[in-house]
C-alpha positions as CSV (number, residue, x, y, z in Angstrom):
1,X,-21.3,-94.6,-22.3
2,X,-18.2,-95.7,-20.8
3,X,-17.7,-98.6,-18.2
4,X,-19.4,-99.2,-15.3
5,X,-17.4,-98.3,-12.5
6,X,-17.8,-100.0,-8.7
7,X,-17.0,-99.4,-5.1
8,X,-14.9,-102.3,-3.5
9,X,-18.0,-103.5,-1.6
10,X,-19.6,-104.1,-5.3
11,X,-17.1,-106.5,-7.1
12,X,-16.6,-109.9,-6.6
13,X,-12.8,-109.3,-6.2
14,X,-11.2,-106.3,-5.3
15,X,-8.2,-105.0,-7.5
16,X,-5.0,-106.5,-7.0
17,X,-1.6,-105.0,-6.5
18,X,0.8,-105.6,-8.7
19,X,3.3,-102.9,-8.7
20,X,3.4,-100.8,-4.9
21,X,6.3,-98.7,-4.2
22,X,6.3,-96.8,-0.8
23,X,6.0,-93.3,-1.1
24,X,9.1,-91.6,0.2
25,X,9.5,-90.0,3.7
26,X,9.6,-86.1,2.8
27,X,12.3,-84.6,3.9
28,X,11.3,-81.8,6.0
29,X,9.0,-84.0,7.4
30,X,11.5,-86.8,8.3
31,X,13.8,-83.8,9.7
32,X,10.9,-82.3,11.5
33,X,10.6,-85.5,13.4
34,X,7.1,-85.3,12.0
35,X,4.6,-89.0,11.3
36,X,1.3,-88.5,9.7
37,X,-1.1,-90.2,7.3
38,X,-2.5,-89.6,4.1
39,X,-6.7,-91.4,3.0
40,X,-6.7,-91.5,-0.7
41,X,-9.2,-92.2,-3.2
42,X,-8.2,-93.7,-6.4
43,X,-10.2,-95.5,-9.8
44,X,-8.3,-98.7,-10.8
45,X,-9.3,-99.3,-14.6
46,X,-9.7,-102.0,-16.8
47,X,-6.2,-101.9,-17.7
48,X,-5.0,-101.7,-13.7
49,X,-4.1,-98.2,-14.1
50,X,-4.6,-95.5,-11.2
51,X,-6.9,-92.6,-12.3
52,X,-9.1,-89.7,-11.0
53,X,-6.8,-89.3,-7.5
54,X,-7.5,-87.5,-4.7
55,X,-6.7,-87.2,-0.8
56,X,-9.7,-87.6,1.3
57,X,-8.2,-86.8,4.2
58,X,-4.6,-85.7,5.2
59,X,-3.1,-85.6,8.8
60,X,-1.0,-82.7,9.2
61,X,-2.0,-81.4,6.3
62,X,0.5,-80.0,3.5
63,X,3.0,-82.6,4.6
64,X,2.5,-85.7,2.7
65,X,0.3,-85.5,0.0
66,X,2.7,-84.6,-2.7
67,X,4.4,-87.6,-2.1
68,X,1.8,-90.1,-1.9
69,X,-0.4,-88.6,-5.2
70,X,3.3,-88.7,-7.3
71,X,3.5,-92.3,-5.9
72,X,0.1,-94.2,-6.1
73,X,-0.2,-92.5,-9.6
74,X,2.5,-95.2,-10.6
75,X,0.6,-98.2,-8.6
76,X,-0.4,-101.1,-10.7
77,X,-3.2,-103.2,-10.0
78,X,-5.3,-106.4,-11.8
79,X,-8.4,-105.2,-12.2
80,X,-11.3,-105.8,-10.2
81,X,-13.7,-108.4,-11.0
82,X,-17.8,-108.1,-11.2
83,X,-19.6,-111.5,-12.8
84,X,-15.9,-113.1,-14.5
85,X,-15.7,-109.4,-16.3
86,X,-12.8,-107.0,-15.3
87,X,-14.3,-103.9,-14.4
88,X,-13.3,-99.9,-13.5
89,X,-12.9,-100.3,-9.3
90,X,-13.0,-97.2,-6.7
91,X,-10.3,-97.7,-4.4
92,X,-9.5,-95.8,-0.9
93,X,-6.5,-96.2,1.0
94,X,-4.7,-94.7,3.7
95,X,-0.9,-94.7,3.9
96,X,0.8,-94.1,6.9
97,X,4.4,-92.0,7.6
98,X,6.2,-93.6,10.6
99,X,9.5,-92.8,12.0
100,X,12.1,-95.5,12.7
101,X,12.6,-95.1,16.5
């Protein structure tokens, strides 16, 4: 059996970023004068390593995604924390695509 893995509500401390880049504006999109936002789900591991992603929820849809799930893939983290032990944490997230005005 593999670890035990947690929702955020379920650790004593969360995962913590270490390495975030911004996903980059899509071009079409930035062209398209389109903004939009992208919920994703994500497992941090024991190592701080992004696993098992998926979009729960993307607004428009077909816009963003690609972008975000190429990014976060590439997200480090410290690993959460349940009883002094590092343990495998669900994560979700929601990133947001805003136009300079």
């Amino acid at each position: 059996m593999g670890p035990s893995r947690f929702e955020m509500g379920d650790v004593d401390r969360a995962p913590l970023v270490t390495a975030r880049i911004p996903p980059p504006y899509p071009y079409l999109a930035r062209r398209r004068g389109l903004e939009g936002a992208v919920t994703i789900r994500f497992l941090v591991d024991l190592k701080g390593k992004v696993n098992h992603l998926e979009v729960v929820n993307a607004k428009p849809s077909g816009i963003f995604e690609d972008a975000v799930l190429k990014t976060v893939s590439r997200w480090r983290f410290k690993p959460g924390m349940k009883e002094g032990e590092p343990v495998e944490t669900w994560v979700e997230t929601t990133i947001r695509f805003k136009l300079e005005r």
